[in-house]
PAVEX-649687 format. One line per field, with one value per residue (C-alpha): residue in three letters; residue number from 1; x, y, z. Coordinates in nm, 4 decimals. Example, Ala and Ser with C-alpha at 12.3 -4.5 7.8 and 13.67 -1.06 7.14 Angstrom:
2
resn <- ALA;SER .
resi <- 1;2 .
x <- 1.2300;1.3670 .
y <- -0.4500;-0.1060 .
z <- 0.7800;0.7140 .
REM end
This chain:
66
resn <- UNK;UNK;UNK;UNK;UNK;UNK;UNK;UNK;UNK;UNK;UNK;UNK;UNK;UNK;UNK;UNK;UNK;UNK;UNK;UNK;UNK;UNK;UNK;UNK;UNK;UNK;UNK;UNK;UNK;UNK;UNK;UNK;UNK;UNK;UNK;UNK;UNK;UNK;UNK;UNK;UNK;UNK;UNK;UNK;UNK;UNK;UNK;UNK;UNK;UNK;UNK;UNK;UNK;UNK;UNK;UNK;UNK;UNK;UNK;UNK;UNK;UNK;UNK;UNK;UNK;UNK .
resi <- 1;2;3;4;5;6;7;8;9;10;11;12;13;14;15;16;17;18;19;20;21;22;23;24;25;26;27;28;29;30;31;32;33;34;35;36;37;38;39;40;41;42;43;44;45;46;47;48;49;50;51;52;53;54;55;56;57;58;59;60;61;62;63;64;65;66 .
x <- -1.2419;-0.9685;-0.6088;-0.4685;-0.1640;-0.0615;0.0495;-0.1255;-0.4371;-0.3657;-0.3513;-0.1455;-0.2584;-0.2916;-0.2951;-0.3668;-0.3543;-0.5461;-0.5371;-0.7054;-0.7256;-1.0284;-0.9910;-1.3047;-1.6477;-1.6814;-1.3731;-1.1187;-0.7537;-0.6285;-0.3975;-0.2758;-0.0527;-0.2138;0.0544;-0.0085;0.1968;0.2019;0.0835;0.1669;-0.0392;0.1685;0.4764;0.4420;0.3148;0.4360;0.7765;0.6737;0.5801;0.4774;0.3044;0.2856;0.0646;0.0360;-0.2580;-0.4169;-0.7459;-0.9729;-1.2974;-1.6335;-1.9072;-2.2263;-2.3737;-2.6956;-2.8151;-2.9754 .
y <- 0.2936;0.4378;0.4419;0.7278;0.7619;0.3875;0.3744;0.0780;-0.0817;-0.3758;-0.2385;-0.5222;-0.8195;-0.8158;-1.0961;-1.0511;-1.2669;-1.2218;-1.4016;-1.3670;-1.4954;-1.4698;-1.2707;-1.3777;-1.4067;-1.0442;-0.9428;-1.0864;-0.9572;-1.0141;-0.8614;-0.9275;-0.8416;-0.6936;-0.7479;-0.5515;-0.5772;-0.2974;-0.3882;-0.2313;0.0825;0.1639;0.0559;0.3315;0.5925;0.6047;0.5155;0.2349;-0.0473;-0.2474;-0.1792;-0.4002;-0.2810;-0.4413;-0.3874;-0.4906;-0.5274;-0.5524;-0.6530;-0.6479;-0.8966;-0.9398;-1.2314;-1.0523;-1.0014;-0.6652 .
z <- -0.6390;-0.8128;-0.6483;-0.7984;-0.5349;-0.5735;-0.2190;-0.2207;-0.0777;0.1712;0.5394;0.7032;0.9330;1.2886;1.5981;1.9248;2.2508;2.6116;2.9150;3.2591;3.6298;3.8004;4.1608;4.2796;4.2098;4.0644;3.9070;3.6854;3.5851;3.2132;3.0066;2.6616;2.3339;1.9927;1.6881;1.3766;1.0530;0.8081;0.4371;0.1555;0.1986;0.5416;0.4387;0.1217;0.3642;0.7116;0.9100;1.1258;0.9532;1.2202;1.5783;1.8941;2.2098;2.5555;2.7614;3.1074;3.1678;3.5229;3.4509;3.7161;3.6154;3.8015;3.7037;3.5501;3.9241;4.0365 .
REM end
């Protein structure tokens, strides 16, 4: 593949961390934090060079019964 801009090709890294508490039997409450870090290619071609997102999560499990 040739990179005829040369904005570059890495991306960037990312890390991300999650935690829950179980309600009850059925559902469980988490939320977590997703860290991304602009590479070379984003640093070259946008504003932001880094992004950081928060997010909560309710999840329903059912044990596999029906």
């Amino acid at each position: 593949m040739n990179n005829k801009t040369n904005h570059g090709r890495h991306l960037g890294a990312e890390i991300d961390g999650y935690s829950w508490y179980e309600l009850n039997k059925h559902f469980n409450l988490g939320g977590g934090v997703g860290y991304f870090g602009g590479g070379q290619f984003l640093t070259n071609v946008t504003t932001s060079h880094s992004y950081t997102t928060y997010y909560i999560a309710l999840n329903f499990k059912d044990n596999g019964k029906r």
